[in-house]
C-alpha positions as CSV (number, residue, x, y, z in Angstrom):
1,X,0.0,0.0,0.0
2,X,2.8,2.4,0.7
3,X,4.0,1.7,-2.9
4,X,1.0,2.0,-4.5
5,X,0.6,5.6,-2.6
6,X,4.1,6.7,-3.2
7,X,3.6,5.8,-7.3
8,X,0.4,7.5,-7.4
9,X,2.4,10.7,-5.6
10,X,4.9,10.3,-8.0
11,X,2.9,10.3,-11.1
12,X,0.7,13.5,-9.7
13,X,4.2,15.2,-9.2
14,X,5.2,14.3,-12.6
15,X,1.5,15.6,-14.2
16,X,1.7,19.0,-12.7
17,X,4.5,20.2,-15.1
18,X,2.7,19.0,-18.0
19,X,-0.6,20.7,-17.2
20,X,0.9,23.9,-16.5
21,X,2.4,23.6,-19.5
22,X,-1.3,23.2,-21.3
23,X,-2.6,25.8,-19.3
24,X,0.4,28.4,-21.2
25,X,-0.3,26.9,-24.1
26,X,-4.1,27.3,-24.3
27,X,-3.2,31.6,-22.6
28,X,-0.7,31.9,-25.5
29,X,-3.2,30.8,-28.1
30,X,-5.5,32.9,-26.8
31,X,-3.7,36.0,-26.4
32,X,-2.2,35.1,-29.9
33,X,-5.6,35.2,-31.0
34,X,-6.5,38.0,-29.5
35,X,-3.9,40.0,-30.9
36,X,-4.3,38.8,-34.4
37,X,-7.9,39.8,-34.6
38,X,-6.7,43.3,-33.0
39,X,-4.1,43.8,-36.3
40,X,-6.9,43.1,-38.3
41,X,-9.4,45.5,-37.0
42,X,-6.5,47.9,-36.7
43,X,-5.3,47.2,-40.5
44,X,-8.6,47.7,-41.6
45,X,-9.4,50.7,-39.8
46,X,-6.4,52.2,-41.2
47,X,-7.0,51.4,-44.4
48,X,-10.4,52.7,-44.6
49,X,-9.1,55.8,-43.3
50,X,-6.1,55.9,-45.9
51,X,-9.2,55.0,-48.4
52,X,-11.2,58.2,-47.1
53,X,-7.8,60.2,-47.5
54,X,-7.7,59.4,-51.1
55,X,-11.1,59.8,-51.6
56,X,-11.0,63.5,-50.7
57,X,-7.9,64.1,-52.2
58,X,-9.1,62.8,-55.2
59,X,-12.5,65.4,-54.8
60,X,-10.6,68.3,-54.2
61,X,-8.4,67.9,-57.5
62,X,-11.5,66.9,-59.3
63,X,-12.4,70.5,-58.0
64,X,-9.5,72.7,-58.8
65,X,-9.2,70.9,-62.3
66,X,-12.9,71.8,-63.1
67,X,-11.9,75.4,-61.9
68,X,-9.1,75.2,-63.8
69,X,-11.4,74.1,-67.5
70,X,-13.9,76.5,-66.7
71,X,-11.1,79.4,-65.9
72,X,-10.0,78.0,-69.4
73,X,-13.3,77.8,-71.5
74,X,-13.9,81.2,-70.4
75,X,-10.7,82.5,-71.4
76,X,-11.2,80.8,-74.5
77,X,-14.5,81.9,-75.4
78,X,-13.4,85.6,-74.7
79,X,-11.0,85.1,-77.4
80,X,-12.6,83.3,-79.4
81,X,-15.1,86.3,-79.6
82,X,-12.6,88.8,-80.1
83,X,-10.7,86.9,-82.5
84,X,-13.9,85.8,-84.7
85,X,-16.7,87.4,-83.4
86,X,-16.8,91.2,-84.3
87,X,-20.3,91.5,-83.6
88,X,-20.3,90.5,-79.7
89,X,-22.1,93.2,-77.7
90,X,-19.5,93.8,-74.6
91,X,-17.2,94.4,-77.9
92,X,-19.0,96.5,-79.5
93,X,-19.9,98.8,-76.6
94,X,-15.8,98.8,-76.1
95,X,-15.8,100.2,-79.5
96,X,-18.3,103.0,-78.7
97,X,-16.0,103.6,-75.6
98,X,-13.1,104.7,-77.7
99,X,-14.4,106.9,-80.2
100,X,-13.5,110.8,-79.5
101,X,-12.9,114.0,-80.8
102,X,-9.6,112.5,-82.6
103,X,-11.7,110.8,-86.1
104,X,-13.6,113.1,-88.3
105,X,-17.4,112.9,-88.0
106,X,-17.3,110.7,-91.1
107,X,-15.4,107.9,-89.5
108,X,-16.8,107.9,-86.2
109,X,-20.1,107.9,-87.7
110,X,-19.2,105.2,-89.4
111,X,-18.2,103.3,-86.4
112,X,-20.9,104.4,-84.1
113,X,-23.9,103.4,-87.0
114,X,-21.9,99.6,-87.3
115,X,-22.1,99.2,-83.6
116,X,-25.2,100.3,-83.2
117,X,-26.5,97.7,-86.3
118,X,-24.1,95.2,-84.2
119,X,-26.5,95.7,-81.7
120,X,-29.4,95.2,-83.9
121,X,-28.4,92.0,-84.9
122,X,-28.2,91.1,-81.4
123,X,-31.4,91.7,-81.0
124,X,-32.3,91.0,-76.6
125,X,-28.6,89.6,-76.0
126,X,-27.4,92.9,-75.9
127,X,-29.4,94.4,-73.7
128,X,-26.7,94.4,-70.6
129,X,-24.0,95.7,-73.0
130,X,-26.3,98.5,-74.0
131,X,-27.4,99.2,-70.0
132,X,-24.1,99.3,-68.8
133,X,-23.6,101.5,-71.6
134,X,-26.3,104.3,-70.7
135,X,-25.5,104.1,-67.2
136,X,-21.9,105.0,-68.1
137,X,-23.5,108.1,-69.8
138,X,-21.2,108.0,-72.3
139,X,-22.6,110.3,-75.2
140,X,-21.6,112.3,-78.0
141,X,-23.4,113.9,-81.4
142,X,-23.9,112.3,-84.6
143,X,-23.7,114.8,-87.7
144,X,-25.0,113.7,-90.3
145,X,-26.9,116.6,-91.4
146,X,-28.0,115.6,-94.9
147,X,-29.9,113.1,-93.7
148,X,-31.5,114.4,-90.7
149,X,-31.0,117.2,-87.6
150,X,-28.1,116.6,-85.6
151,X,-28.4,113.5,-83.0
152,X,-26.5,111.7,-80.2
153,X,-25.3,108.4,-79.5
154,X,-28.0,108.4,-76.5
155,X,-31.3,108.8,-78.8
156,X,-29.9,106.6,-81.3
157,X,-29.7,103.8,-78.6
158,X,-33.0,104.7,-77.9
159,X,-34.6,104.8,-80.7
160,X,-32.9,101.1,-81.0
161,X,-34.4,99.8,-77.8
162,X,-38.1,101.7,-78.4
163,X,-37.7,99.5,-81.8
164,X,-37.1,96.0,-80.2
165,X,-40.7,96.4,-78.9
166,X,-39.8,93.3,-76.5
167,X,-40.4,93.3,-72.8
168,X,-36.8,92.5,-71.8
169,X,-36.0,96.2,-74.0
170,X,-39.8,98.1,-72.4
171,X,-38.0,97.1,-69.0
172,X,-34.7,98.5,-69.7
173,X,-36.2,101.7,-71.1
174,X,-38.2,101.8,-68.4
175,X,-35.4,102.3,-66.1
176,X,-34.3,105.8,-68.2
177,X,-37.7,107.3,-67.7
178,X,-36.5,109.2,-64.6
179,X,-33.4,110.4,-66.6
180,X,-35.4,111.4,-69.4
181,X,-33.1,114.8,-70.9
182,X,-36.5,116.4,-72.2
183,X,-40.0,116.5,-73.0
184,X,-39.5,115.0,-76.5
185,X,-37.7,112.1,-75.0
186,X,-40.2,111.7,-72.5
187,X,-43.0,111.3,-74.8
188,X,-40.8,108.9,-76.8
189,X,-40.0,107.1,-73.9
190,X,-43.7,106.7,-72.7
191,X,-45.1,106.2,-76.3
192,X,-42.6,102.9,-76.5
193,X,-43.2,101.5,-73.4
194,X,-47.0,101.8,-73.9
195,X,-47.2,100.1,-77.1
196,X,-45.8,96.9,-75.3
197,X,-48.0,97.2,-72.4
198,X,-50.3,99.5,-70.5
199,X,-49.0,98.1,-67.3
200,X,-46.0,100.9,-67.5
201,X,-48.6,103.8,-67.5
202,X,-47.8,104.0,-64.3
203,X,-44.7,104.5,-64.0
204,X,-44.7,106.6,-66.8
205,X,-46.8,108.9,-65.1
206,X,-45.1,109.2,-62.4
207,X,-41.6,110.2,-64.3
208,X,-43.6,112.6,-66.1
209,X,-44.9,114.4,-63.2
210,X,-41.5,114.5,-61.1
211,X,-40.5,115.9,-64.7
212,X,-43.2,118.5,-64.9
213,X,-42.8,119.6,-61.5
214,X,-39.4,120.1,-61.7
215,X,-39.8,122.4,-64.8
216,X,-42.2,124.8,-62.8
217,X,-40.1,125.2,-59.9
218,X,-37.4,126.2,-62.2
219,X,-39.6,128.5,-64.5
220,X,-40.1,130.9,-61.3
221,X,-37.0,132.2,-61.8
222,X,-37.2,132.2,-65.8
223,X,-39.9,131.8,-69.0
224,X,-37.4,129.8,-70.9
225,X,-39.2,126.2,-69.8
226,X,-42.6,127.6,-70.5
227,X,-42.8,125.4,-74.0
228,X,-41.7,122.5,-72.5
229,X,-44.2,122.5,-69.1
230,X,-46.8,122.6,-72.1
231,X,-45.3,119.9,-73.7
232,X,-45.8,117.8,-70.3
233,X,-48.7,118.6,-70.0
234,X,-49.8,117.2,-73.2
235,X,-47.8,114.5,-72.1
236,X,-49.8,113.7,-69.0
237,X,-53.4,114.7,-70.4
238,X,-53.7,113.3,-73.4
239,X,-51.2,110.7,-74.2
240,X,-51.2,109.1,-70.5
241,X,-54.7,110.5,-69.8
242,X,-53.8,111.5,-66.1
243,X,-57.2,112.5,-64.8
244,X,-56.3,113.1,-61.2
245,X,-53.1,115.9,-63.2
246,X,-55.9,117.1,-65.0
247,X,-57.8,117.5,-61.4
248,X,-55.0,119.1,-59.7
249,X,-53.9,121.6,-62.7
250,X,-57.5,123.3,-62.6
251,X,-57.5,123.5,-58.8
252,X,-53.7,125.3,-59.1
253,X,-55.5,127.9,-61.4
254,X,-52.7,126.7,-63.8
255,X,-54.6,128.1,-66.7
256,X,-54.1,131.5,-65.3
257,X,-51.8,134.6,-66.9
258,X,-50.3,137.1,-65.3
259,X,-51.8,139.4,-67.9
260,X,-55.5,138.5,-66.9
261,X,-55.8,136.0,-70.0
262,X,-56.5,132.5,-70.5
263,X,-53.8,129.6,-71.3
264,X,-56.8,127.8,-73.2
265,X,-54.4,124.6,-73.6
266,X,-54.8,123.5,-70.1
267,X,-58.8,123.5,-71.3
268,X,-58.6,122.2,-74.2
269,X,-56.4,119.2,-73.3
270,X,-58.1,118.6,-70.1
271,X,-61.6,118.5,-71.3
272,X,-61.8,114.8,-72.5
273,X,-60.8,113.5,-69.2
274,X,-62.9,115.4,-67.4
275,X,-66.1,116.0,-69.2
276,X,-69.0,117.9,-67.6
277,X,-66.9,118.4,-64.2
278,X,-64.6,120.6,-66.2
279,X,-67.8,123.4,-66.7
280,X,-67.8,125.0,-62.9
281,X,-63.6,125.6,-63.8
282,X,-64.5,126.9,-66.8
283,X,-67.1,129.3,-65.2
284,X,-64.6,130.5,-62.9
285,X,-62.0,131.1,-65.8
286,X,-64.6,133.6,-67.4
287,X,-65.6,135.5,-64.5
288,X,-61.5,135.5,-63.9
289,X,-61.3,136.9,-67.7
290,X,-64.3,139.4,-67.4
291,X,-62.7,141.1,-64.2
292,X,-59.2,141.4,-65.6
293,X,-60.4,142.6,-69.0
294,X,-58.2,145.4,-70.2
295,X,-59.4,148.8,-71.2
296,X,-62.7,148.4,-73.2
297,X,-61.9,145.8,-75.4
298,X,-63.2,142.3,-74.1
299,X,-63.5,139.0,-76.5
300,X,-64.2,135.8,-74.6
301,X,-61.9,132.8,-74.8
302,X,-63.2,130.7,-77.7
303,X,-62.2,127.3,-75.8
304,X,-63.7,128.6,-72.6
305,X,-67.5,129.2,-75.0
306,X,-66.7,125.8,-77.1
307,X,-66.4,124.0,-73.6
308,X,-70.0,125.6,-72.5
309,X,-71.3,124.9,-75.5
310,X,-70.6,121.5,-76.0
311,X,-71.9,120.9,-72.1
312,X,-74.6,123.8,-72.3
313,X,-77.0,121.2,-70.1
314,X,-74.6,122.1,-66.8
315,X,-76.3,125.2,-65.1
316,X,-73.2,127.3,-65.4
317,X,-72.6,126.8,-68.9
318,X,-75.3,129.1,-70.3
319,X,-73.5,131.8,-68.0
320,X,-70.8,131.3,-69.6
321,X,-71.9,131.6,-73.3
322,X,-74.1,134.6,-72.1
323,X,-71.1,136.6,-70.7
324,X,-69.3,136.2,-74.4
325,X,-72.7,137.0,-76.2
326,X,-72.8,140.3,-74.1
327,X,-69.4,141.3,-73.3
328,X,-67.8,140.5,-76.2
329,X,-66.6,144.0,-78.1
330,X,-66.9,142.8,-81.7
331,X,-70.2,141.7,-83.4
332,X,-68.1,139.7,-85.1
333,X,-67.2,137.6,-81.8
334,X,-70.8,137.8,-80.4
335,X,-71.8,135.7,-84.3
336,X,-69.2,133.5,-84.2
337,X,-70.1,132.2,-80.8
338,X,-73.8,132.0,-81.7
339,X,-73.0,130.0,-84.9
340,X,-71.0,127.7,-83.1
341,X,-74.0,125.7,-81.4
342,X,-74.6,124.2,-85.1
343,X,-73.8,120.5,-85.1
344,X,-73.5,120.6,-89.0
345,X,-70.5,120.9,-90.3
346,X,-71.7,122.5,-93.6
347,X,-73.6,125.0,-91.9
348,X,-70.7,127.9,-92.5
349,X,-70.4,127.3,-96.2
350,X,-74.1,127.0,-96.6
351,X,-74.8,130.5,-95.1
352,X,-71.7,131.9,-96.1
353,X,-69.8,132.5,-93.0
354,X,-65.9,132.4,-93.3
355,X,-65.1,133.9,-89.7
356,X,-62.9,131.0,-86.9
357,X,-63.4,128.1,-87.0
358,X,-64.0,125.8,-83.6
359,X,-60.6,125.9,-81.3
360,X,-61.6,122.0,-79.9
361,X,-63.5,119.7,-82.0
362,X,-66.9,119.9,-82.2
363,X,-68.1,117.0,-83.2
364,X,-69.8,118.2,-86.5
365,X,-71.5,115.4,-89.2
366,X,-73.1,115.8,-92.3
367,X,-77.2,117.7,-91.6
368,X,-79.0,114.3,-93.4
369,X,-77.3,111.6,-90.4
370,X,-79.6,110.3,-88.4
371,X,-77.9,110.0,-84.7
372,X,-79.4,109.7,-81.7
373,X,-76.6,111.0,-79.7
374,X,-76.3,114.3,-82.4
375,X,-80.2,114.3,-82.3
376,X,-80.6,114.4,-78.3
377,X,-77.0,117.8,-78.6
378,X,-79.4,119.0,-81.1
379,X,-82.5,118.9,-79.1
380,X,-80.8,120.4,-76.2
381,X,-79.4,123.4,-78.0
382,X,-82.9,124.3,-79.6
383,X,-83.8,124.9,-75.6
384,X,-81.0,127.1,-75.0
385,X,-81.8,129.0,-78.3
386,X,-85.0,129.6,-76.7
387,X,-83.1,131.5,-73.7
388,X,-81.2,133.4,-76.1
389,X,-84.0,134.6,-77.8
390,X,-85.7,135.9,-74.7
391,X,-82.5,137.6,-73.9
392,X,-82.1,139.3,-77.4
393,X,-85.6,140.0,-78.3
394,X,-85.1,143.5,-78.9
395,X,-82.0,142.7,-81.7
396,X,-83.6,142.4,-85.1
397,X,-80.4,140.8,-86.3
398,X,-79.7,138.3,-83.4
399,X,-83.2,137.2,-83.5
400,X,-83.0,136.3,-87.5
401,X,-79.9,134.9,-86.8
402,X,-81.2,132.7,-84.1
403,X,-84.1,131.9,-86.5
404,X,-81.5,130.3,-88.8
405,X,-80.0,128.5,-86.4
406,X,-82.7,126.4,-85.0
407,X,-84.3,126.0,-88.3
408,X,-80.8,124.1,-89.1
409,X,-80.9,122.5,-85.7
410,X,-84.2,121.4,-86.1
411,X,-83.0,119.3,-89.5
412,X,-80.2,118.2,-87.2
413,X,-82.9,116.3,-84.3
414,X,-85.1,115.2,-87.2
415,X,-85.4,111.6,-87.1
416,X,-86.0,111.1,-91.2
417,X,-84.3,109.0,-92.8
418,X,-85.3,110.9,-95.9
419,X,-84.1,114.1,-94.5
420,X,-81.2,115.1,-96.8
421,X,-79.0,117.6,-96.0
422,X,-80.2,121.3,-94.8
423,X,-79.9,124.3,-97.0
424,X,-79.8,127.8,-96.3
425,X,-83.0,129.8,-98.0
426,X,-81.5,133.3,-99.7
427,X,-82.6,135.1,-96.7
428,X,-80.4,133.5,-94.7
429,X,-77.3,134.0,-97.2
430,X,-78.3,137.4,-97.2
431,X,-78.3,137.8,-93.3
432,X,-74.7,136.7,-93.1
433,X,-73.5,138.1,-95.8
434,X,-74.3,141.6,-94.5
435,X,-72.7,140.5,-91.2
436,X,-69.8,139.5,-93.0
437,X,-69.8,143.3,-94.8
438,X,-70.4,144.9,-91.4
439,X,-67.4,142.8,-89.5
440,X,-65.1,144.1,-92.1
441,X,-66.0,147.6,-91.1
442,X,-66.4,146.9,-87.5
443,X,-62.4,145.8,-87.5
444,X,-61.2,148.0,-89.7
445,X,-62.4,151.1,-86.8
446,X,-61.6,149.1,-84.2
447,X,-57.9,148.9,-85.9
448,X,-57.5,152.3,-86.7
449,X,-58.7,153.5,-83.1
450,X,-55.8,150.5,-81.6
451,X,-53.1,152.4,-84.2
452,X,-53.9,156.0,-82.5
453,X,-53.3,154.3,-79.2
């Protein structure tokens, strides 16, 4: 038993070594494991990262070389167009840049006109050559006086863009309103950009007024800009039919003179936007030219007695015709006034009276047309001949006059087709002919008492 325990001892003693030496074995391989799988996740970490390196290396070359073509294709084109394109706007406008005082008026004509066909041919492309061009300001005349009154570079590139009639070129004119040099240029400007669309009334109005207003500030210290404030006012009045200008140029009293007279333009272009409500201005012009009348001699604005005439339904227009028909100094006046409420436009050359002629249009047709709206003006004069008759029934000559008149009217409101045209009876050829005989002499004293003066 003691040798059987002591083997058994012995081999235990003689195991131990072995299984520590397992135990290493099994740690190393672990560990060796371990580390290997370690290097792998580390090798592919840094390889990923290497990977990203190149991947944004490569991206930013990629960049700088597409700067690079682009920097190149742009150089390229630029001389490409110089070399082979003699036509490209940005050239052309160089071109315009250099001309001076230095060529003769022939060649720089010559060079202006092919730019600014260059241009032409262009057609909307070279619109931002030709803007950065006018805002430069750069100007200077073209002489070509053969063919037509001296011009500059500016209103020929105007006249270029009003011809384009495009949007793109109405917008860029546009822009020049406020910089228009005049009132020709204005109504250039504002003609162009309505033919392309009424959506730049607007703005043309509102350049036109700044203009206007400037003018008049600047004309109380001289007369020189007195043509061209009535040149803007046409502008605004008729061509961009400013009713509230037309409004505010009656309430100024802007048809007032200095010398007690009338400016009858202001009227007469401010009529057709305002209709009827013009009358009670009217009235007060009158009354304005009856109190500053000068010495004896009085003859009442023809515009100012059209005006009531062609309204004599508002209350104040018959006051208006009366103070003409009894304040005016000449027969001759008094006549022509009366004569004026025909709506025929033969009715003169019928009777024989050559005197004026109507200041505004009047609206005249032929005696034998059947319109209800001339027919209702007719009817609505006859009344008003009825009032002048009770004012001058003690004038034998009025009253025959008057006679004529509403026989002629009464053709006028006659609803006949069959009508025909009115004539005159010798009577009536004979009235006016003795007028006309008795104006002459009337005007001839009233000139030799003026000559004594």
């Amino acid at each position: 038993m003691d040798e059987l325990k002591n083997s058994q001892k012995n081999v235990n003693t003689g195991n131990k070594p072995f299984l520590a030496g397992i135990i290493l074995w099994i740690v190393v391989l672990c560990a060796s494991g371990a580390w290997i799988k370690h290097s792998q996740q580390q090798a592919v970490n840094d390889r990923e990262q290497q990977q990203q390196r190149l991947r944004e290396e490569s991206d930013r070359l990629h960049t700088q070389l597409d700067e690079a073509n682009a920097l190149y294709l742009a150089e390229a084109n630029r001389l490409n167009a110089e070399s082979r394109d003699p036509l490209d706007p940005d050239r052309l406008v160089n071109q315009l840049y250099k001309l001076d005082n230095s060529l003769s008026d022939y060649e720089r004509n010559k060079l202006a006109f092919y730019c600014l066909e260059g241009f032409l041919i262009n057609g909307t492309n070279a619109l931002p050559a030709i803007k950065n061009l006018l805002i430069s300001e750069h100007n200077f005349d073209l002489n070509i006086k053969r063919l037509y009154s001296p011009r500059t570079l500016r209103q020929e590139v105007m006249n270029l863009l009003i011809s384009m009639k495009s949007r793109p070129a109405a917008d860029l004119l546009s822009q020049l309103l406020p910089a228009a040099q005049d009132a020709k240029e204005m109504r250039n400007l504002c003609e162009a950009l309505l033919s392309v669309s009424d959506g730049y009334r607007p703005y043309c109005i509102q350049a036109a007024r700044a203009m206007h207003d400037r003018l008049v500030e600047e004309q109380k210290d001289t007369n020189a800009n007195a043509s061209e404030i009535k040149s803007m006012r046409s502008i605004l009045l008729e061509l961009l039919q400013d009713r509230d200008f037309a409004v505010d140029l009656m309430e100024q009293k802007a048809w007032r003179k200095e010398n007690g007279g009338i400016e009858s333009y202001v009227f007469s272009m401010s009529y057709k936007l305002l209709q009827g409500d013009i009358i009670p201005y009217c009235h007060e012009a009158a009354l304005w030219q009856l109190e500053n009348r000068k010495g004896k001699h009085f003859n009442m604005n023809p515009v100012l007695s059209e005006l009531a005439k062609e309204y004599i339904t508002h209350p104040l227009a018959p006051e208006i015709f009366f103070m003409g028909l009894k304040n005016d100094t000449l027969s001759s006046y008094k006549y022509d006034n009366l004569v004026s409420l025909t709506l025929d436009k033969d009715f003169r050359a019928n009777i024989g009276f050559f005197f004026w002629w109507p200041p505004i249009d009047a609206g005249e047709i032929d005696s034998n047309v059947v319109d209800p709206a001339t027919i209702q003006k007719a009817n609505d004069r006859l009344l008003f001949l009825d009032t002048v008759a009770a004012q001058f029934g003690n004038d034998p000559q009025m009253m025959q006059a008057v006679e004529v008149l509403r026989s002629n009217l009464r053709h006028t409101a006659s609803t006949d087709p069959d009508k025909g045209k009115w004539k005159a009876d010798q009577s009536a050829e004979d009235l006016f002919k003795n007028l006309m005989n008795q104006f002459d002499e009337e005007y001839k004293a009233y000139k030799a008492e003026n000559d004594k003066k």
